[in-house]
C-alpha positions as CSV (number, residue, x, y, z in Angstrom):
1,X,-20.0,19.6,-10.2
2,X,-20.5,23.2,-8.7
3,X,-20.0,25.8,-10.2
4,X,-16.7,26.9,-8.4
5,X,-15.5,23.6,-10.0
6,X,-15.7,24.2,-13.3
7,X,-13.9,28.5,-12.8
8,X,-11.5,29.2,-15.1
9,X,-8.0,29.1,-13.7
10,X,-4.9,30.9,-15.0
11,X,-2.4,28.9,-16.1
12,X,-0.8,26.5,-13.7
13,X,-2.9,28.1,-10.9
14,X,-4.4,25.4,-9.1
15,X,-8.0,25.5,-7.1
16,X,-9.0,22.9,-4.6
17,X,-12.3,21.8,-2.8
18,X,-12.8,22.5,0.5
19,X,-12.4,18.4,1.6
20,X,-12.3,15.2,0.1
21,X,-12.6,12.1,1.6
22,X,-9.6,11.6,3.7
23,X,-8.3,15.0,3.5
24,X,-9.3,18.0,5.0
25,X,-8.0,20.7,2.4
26,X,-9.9,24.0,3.5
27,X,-7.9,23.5,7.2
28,X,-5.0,22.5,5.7
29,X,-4.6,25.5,3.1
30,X,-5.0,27.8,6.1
31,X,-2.2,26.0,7.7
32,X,-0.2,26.7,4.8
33,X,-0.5,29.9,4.4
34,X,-3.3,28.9,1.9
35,X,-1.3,27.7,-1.2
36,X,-2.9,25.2,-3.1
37,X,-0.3,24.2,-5.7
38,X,2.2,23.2,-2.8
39,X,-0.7,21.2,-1.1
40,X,-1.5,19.9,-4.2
41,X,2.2,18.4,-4.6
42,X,2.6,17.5,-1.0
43,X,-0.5,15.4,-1.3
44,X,0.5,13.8,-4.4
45,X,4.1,13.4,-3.3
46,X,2.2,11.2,0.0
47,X,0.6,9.4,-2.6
48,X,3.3,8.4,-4.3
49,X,6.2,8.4,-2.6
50,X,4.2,5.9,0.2
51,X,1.8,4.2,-2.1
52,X,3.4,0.9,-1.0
53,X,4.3,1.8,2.8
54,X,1.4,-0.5,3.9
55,X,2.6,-3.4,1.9
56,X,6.7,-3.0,2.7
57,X,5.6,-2.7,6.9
58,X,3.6,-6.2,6.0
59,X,6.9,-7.4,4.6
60,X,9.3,-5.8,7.3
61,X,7.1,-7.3,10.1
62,X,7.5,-10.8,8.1
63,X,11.1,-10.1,8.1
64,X,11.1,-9.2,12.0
65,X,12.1,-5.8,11.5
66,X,9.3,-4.0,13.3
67,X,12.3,-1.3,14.5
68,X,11.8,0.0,10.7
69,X,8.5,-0.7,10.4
70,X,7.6,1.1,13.2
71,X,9.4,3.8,11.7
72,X,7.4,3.8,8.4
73,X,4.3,3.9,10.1
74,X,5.2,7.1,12.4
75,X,6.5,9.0,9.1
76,X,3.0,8.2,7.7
77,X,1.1,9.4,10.7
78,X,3.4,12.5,10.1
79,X,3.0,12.8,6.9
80,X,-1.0,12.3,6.8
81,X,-1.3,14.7,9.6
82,X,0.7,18.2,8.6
83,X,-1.6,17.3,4.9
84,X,-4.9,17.0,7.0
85,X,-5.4,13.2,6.2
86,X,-6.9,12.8,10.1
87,X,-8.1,9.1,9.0
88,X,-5.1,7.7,8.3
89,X,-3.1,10.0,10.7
90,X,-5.0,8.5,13.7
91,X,-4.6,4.8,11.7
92,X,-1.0,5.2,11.0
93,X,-1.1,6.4,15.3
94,X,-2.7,3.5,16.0
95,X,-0.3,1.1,13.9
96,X,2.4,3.2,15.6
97,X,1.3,2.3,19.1
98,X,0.5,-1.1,18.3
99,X,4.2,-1.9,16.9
100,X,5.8,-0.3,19.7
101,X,4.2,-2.0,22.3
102,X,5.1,-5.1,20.9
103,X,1.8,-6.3,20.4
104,X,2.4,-9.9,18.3
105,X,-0.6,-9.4,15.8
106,X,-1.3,-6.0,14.2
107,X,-3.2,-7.2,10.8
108,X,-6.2,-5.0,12.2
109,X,-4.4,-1.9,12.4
110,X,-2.6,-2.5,9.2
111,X,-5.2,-3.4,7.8
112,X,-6.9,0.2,8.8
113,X,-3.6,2.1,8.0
114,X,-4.2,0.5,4.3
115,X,-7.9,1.4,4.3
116,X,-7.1,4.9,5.1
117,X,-4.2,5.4,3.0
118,X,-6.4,4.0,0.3
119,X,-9.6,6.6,0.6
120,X,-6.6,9.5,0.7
121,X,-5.1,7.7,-2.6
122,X,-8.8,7.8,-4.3
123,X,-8.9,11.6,-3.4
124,X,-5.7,12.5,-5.1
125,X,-6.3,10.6,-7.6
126,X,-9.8,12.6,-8.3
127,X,-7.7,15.9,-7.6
128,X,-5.0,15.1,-10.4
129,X,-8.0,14.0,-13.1
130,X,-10.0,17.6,-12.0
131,X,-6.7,19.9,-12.1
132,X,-5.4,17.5,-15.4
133,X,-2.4,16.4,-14.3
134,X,-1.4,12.9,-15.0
135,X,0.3,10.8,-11.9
């Protein structure tokens, strides 16, 4: 830990690192207008709220609905990309591209996707234990 880790913070002020794997957080906070609480949520909203995207575009390609799955996996590279998660933006792209051109198998790039979304997972998951906020 260095030692603008460990700085006192006011109360529900929040300080980030300048990256973690999967997430580019010094660009990002620029982007933002540099406002790490509301990175800090977005990330963890990502986290969340799509924790199982990977899994439910599995099942909606077993189901033959690649329409929605396709669908999933552009909000993803959406999502991944305004939050400066370039891994799994360019995975969830390359899912994307994969599903719409109606390739018949796309385990690798789901497969990728899932890798990616899991290293950005990790991270967050490292940010909530640091700042002390529970999932």
């Amino acid at each position: 830990m260095n030692s603008s880790e460990g700085t006192q913070q006011a109360p529900g002020a929040v300080s980030l690192p300048a990256s973690l794997p999967g997430i580019e957080i010094a660009d990002t906070l620029r982007r933002i207008g540099n406002k790490p609480a509301l990175l800090f949520e977005l990330l963890c909203e990502l986290a969340t709220d799509q924790a199982n995207t990977p899994e439910q575009i599995r099942q909606l390609l077993a189901q033959g609905d690649r329409v929605e799955a396709t669908r999933r996996a552009h909000s993803v590279k959406g999502n991944a990309m305004n939050l400066g998660c370039t891994a799994l933006a360019t995975a969830a792209q390359a899912l994307e591209s994969a599903l719409k051109s109606g390739a018949a198998d796309v385990d690798d790039e789901l497969a990728a996707a899932a890798a990616a979304f899991a290293v950005v997972q990790a991270s967050v998951a490292t940010l909530r234990a640091r700042l002390g906020r529970a999932e």
